[in-house]
N, CA, C and O of each residue as an XYZ file, in Angstrom:
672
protein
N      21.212     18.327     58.197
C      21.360     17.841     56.844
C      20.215     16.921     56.467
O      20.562     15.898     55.878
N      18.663     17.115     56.735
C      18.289     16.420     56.200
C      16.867     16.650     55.150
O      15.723     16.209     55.036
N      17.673     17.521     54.574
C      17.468     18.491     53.013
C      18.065     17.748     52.177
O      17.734     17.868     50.997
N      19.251     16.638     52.589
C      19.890     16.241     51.483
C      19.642     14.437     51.331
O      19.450     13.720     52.312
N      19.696     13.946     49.942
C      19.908     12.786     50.295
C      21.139     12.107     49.568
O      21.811     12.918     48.931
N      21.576     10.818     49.524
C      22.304     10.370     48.475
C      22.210      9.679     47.278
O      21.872      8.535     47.582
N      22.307      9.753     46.318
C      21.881      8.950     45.111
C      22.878      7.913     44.730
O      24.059      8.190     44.518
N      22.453      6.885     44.657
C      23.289      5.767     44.074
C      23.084      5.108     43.711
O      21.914      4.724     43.697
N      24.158      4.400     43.077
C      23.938      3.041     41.930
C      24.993      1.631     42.547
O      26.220      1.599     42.460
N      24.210      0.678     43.089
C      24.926     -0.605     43.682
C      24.778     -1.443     43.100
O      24.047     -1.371     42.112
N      25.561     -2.899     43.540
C      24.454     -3.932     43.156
C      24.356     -4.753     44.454
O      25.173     -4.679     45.372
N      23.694     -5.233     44.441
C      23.112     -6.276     45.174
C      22.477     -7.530     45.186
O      22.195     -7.828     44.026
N      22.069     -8.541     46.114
C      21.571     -9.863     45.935
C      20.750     -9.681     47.292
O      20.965     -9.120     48.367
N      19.719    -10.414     46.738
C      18.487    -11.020     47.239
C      17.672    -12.227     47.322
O      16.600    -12.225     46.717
N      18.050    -13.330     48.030
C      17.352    -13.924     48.071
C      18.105    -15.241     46.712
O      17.316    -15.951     46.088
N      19.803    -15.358     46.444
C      20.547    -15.857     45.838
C      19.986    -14.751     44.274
O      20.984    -14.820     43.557
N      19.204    -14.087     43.711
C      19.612    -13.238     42.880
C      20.161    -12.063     42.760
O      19.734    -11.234     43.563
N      21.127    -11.632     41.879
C      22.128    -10.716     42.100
C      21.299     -9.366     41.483
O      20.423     -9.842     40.760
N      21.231     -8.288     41.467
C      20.859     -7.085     40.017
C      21.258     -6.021     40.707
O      21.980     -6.118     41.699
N      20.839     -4.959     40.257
C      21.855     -3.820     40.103
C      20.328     -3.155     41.162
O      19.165     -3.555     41.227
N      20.973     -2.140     41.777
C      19.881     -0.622     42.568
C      20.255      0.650     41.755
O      21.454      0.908     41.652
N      19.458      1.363     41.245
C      19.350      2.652     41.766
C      18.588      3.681     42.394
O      17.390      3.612     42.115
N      18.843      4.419     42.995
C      17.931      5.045     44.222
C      18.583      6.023     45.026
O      19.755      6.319     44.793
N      17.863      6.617     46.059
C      18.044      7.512     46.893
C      18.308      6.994     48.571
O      17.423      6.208     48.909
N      19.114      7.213     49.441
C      18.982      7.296     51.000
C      19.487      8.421     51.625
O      20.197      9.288     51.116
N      18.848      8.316     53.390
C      19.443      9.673     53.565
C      20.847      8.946     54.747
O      20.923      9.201     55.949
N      21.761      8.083     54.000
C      22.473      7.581     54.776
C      23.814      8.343     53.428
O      23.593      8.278     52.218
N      25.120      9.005     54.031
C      26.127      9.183     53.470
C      26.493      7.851     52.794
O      26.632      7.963     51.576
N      26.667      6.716     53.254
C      26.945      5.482     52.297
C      25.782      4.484     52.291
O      25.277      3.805     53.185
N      25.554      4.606     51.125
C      24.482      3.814     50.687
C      23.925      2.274     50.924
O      22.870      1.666     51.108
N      25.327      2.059     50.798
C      25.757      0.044     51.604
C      24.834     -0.127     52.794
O      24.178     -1.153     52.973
N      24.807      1.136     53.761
C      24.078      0.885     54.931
C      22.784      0.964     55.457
O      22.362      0.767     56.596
N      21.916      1.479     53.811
C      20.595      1.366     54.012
C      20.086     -0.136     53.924
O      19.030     -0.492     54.445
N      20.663     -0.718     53.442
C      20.477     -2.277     53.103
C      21.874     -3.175     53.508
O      22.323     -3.688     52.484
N      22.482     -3.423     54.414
C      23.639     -4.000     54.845
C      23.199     -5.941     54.508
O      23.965     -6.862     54.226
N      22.749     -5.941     54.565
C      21.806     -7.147     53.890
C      22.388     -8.299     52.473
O      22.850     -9.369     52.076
N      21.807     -6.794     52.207
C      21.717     -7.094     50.688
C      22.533     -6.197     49.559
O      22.734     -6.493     48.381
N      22.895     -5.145     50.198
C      23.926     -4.365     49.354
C      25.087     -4.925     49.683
O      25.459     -5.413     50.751
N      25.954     -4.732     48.017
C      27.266     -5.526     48.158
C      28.252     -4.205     47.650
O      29.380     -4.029     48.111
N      27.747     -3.488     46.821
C      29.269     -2.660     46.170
C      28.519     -1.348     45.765
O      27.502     -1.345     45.071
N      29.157     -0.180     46.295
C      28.317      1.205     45.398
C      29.379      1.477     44.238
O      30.601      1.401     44.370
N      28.731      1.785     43.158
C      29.716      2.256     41.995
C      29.491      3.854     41.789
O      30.393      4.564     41.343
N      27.798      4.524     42.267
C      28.136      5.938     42.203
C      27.416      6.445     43.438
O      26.303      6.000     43.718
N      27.907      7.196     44.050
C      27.281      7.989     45.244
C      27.530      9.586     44.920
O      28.603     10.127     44.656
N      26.078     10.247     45.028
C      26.175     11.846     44.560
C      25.175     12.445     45.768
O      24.026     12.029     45.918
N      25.898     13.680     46.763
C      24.917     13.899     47.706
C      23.978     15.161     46.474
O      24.330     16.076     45.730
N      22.588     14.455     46.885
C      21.630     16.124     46.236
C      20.684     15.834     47.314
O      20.538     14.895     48.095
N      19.932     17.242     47.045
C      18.994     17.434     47.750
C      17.632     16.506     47.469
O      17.762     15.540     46.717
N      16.789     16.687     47.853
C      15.207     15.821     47.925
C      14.962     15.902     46.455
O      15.183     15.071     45.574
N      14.526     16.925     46.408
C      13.918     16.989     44.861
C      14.761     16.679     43.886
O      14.497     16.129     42.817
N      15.783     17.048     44.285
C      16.998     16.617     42.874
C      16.726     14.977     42.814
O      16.182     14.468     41.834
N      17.062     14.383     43.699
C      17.219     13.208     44.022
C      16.107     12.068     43.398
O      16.393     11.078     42.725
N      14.415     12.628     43.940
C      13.360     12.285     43.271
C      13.775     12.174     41.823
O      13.903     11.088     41.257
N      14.049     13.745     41.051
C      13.920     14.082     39.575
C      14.973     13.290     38.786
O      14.856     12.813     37.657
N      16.321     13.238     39.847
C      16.919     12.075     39.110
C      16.573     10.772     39.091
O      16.123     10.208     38.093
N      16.708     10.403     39.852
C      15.932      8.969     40.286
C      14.877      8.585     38.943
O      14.786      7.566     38.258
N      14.245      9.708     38.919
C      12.649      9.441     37.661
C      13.492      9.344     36.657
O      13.389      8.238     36.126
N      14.558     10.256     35.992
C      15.022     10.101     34.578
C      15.857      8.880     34.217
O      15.895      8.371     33.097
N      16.431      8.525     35.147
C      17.738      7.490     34.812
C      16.663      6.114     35.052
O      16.904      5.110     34.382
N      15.750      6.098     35.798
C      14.966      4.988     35.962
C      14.096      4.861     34.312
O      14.155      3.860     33.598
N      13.416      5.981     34.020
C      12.377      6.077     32.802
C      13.717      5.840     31.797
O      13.523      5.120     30.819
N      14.762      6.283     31.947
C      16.418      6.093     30.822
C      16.197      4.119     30.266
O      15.919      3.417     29.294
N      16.523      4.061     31.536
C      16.637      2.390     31.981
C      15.310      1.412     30.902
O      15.464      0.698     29.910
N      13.556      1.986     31.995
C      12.843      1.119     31.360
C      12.875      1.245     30.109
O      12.824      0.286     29.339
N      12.999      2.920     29.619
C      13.009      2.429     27.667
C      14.281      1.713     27.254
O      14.244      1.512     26.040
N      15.136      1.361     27.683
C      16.330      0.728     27.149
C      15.910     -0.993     27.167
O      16.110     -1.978     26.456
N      15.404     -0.753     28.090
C      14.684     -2.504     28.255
C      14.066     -2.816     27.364
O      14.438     -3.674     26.564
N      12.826     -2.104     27.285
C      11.424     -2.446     26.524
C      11.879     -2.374     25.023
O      11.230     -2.972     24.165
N      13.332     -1.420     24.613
C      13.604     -1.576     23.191
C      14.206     -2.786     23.067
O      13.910     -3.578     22.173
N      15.197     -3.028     24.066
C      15.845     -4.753     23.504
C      14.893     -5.973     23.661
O      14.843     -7.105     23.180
N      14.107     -5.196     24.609
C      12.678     -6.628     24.070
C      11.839     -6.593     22.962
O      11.231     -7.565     22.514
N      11.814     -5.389     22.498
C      11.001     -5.116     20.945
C      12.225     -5.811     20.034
O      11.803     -6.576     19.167
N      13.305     -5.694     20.088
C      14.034     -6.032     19.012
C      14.076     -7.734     19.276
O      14.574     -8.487     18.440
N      13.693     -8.045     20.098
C      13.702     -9.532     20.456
C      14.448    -10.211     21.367
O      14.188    -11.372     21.682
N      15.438     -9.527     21.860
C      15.832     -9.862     23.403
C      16.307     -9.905     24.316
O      17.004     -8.935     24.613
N      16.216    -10.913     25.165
C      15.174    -11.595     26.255
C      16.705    -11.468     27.524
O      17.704    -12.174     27.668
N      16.216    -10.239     28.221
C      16.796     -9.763     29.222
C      15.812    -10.829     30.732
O      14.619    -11.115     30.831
N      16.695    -11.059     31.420
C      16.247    -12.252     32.974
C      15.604    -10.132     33.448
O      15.977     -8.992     33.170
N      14.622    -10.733     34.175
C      13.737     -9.629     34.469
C      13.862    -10.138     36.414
O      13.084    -10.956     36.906
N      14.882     -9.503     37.150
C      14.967     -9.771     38.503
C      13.320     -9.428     39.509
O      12.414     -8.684     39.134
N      13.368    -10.354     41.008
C      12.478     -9.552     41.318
C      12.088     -8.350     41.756
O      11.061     -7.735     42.039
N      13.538     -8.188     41.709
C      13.599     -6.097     42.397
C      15.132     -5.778     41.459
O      16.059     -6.531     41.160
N      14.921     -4.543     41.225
C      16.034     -4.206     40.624
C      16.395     -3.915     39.069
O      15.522     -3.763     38.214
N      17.459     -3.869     38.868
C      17.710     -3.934     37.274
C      18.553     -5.322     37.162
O      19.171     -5.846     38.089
N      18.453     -5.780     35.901
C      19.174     -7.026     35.734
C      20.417     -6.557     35.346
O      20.841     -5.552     34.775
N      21.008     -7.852     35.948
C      22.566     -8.178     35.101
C      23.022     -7.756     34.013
O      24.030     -7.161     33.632
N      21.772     -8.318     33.420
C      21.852     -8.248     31.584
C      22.447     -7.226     30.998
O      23.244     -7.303     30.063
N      22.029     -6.150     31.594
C      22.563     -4.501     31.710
C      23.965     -4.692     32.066
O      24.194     -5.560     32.908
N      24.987     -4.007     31.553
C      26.614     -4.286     31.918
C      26.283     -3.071     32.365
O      25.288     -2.480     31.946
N      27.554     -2.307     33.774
C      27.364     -1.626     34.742
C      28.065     -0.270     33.783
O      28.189      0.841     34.297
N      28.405     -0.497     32.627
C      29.313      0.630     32.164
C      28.270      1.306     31.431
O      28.436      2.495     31.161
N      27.015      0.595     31.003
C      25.697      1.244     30.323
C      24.890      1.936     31.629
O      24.263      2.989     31.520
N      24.983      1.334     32.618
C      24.041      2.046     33.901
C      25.014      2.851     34.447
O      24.586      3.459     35.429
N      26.370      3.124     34.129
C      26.961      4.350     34.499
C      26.848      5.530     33.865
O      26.911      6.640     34.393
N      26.690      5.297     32.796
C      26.114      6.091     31.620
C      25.430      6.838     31.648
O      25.686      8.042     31.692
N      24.083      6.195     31.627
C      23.402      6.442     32.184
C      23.033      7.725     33.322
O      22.698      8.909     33.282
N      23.360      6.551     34.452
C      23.354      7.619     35.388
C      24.276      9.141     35.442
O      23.691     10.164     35.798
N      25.618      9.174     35.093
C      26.559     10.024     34.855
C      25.858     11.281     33.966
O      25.797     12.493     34.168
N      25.314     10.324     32.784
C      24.689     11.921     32.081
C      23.570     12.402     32.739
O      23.313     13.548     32.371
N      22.612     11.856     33.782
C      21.495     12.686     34.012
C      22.104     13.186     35.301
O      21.535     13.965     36.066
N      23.061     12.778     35.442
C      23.396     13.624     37.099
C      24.260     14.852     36.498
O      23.880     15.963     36.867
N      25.453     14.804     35.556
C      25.889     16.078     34.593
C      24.634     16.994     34.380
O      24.562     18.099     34.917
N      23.642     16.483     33.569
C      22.628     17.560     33.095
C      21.698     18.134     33.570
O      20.939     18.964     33.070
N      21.754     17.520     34.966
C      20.765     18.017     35.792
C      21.150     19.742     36.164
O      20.405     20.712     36.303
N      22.420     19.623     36.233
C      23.139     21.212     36.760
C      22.974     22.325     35.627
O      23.326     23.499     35.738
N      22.520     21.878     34.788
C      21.943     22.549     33.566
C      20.363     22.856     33.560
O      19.797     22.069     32.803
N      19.252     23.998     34.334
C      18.233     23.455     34.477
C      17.135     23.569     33.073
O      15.998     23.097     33.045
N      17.966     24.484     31.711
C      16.846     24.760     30.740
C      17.061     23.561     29.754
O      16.185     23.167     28.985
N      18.629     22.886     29.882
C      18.705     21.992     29.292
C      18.199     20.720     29.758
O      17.996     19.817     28.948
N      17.953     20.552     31.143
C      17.563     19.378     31.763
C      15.786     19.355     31.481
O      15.226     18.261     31.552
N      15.085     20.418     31.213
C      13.895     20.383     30.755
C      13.663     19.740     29.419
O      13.032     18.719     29.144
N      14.332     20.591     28.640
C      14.603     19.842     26.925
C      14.834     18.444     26.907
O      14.138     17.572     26.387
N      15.841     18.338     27.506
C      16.284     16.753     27.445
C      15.094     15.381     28.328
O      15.051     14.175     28.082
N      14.437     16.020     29.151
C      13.358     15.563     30.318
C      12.343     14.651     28.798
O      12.109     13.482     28.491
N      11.957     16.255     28.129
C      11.076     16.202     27.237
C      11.419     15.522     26.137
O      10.555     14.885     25.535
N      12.798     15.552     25.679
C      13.167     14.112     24.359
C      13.330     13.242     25.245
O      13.316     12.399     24.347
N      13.484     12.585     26.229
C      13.572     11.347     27.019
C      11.798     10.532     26.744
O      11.407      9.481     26.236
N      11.152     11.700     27.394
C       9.442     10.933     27.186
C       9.219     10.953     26.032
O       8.769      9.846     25.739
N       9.290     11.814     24.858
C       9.222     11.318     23.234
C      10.242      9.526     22.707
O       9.972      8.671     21.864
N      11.172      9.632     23.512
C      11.851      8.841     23.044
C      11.000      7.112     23.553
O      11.061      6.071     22.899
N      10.377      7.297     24.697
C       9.610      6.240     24.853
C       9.300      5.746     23.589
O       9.592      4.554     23.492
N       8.645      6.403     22.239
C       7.637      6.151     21.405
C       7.969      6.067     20.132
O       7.357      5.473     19.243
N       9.409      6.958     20.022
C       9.614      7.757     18.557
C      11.714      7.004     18.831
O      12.481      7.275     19.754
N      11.896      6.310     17.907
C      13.324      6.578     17.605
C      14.049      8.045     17.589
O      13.334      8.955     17.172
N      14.929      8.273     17.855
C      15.826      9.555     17.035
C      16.542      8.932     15.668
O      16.733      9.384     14.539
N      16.780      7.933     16.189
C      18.202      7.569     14.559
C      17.267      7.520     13.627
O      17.678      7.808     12.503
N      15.880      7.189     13.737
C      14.546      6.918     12.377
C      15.076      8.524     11.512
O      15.047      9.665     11.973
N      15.542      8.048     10.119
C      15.598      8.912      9.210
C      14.342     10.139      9.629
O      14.088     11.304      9.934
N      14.126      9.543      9.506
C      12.647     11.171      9.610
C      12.709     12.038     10.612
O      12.489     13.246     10.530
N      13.083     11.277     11.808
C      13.067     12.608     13.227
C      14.374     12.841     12.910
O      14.649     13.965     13.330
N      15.655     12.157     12.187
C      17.162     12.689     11.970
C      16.850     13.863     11.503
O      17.297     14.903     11.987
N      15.872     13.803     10.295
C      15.614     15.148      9.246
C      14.623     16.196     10.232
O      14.637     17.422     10.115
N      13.815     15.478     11.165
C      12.720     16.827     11.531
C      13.890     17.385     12.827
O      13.842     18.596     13.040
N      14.747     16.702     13.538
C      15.312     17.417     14.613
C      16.454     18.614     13.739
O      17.182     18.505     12.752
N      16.117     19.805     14.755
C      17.363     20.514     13.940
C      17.951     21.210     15.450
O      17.297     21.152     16.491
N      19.369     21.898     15.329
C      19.856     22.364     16.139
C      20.262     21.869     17.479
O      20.843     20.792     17.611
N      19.936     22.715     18.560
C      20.188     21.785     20.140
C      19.321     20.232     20.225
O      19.738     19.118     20.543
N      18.132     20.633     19.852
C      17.403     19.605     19.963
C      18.179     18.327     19.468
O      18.604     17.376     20.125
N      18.250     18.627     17.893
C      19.039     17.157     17.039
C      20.119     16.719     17.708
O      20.352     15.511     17.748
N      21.015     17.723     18.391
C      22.197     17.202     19.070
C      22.220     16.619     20.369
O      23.284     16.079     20.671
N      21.054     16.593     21.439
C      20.571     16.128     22.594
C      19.998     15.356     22.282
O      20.259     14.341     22.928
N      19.011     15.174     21.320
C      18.442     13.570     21.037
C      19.271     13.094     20.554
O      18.634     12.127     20.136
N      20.404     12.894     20.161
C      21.365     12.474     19.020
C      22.035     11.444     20.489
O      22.181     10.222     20.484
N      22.334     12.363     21.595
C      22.880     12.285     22.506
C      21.923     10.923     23.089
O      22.259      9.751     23.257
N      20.915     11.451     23.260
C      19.635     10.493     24.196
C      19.690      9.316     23.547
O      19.872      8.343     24.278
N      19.555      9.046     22.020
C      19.495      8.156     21.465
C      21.132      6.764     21.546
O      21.225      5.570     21.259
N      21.945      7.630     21.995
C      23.106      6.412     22.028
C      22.928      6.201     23.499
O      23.627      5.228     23.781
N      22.343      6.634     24.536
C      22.150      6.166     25.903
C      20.954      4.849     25.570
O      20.571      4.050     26.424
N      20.617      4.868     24.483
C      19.662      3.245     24.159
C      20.419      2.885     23.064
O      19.741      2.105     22.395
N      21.664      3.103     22.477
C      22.192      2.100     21.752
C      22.302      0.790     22.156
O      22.262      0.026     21.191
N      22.461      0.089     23.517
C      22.964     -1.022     24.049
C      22.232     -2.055     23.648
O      21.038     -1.757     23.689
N      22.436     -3.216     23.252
C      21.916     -4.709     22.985
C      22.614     -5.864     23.244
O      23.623     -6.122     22.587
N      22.224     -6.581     24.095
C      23.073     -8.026     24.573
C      23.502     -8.256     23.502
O      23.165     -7.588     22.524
N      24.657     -9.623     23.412
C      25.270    -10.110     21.964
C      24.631    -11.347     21.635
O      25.226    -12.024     20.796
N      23.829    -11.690     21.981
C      22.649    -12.605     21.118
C      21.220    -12.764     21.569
O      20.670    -12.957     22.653
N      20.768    -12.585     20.117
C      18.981    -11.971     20.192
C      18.255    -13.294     20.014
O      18.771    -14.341     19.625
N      17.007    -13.105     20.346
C      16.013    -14.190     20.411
C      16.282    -16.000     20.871
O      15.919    -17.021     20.287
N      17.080    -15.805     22.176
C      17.356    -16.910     22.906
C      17.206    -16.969     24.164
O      17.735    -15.935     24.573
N      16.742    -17.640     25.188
C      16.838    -17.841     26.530
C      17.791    -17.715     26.956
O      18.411    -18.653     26.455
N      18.894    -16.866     27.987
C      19.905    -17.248     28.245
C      19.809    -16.945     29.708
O      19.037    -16.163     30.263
N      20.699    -17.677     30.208
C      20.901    -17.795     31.788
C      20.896    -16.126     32.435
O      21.183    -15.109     31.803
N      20.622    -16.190     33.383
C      20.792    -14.510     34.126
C      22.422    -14.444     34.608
O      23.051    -15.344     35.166
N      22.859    -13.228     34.255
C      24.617    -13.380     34.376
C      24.644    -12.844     36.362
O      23.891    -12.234     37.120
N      26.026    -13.554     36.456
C      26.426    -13.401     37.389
C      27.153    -12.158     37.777
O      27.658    -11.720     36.743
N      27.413    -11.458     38.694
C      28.793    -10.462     38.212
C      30.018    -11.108     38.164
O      29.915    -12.317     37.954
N      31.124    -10.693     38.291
C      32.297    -11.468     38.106
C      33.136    -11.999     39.655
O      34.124    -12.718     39.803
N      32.493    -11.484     40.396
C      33.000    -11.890     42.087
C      31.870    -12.607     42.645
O      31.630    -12.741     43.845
N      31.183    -13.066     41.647
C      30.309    -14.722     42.333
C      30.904    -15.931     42.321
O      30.310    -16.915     42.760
């Protein structure tokens, strides 16, 4: 079995900061690539290598544009030294992850969607104009892509402490 690996989503602490993993090992439970520092897995999916890579890339590239938009809108997510932050609630990084691991088993749709993911770096979907230029599958998969970056903390342009999870 070692064609296959596991994909998952934990969180963990390092060094007294807490943030979230996602990633690949070739350990059945993930806890034990890092016994350390891993504290809780919330998704474990066995795929193979390449799957694993290709997911890994989408839900990660998912992630940084979700960031870089609540910092364009003004804010100010605690930026950990490894990891994803807190800031992120685990029901948006399930999300997340859940739809690119669903669509992956889809492979003409997982291309399409690959390809509005890297447009979406640059271009809104909800912007009136790509609402009007998307038509068909497309409009309804970006439609889709675009509420996987709906998320925004509940107050903008302030410093706020880096959150804890709730079993600190």
């Amino acid at each position: 079995m070692t064609d296959v690996k596991t994909l998952y989503l934990i969180s963990a602490e390092k060094s007294g900061e807490g943030f979230w993993k996602i990633g690949s090992s070739k350990h059945a439970d993930p806890l034990k690539e890092d016994k350390k520092h891993f504290l809780e897995c919330f998704r474990k999916e066995l795929v193979g290598i390449s799957a694993a890579k290709e997911l890994e890339k989408a839900i990660t590239l998912n992630i940084d544009i979700l960031i870089a938009d609540c910092v364009r809108d003004g804010f100010e997510l605690h930026q950990p030294t490894e990891g994803i932050s807190y800031d992120l609630p685990l029901n948006v990084l399930e999300n997340i992850y859940d739809f690119w691991f669903e669509l992956y088993k889809k492979p003409d749709l997982w291309k399409k969607c690959m390809g509005l993911l890297k447009c979406r770096g640059s271009i809104s979907f909800s912007h009136p104009a790509m609402v009007k230029g998307l038509t068909g599958l497309t409009a309804e998969w970006g439609l889709k892509i675009e509420e996987l970056h709906s998320f925004r903390p509940p107050s903008p342009r302030r410093k706020r402490e880096p959150k804890n999870p709730m079993w600190i």
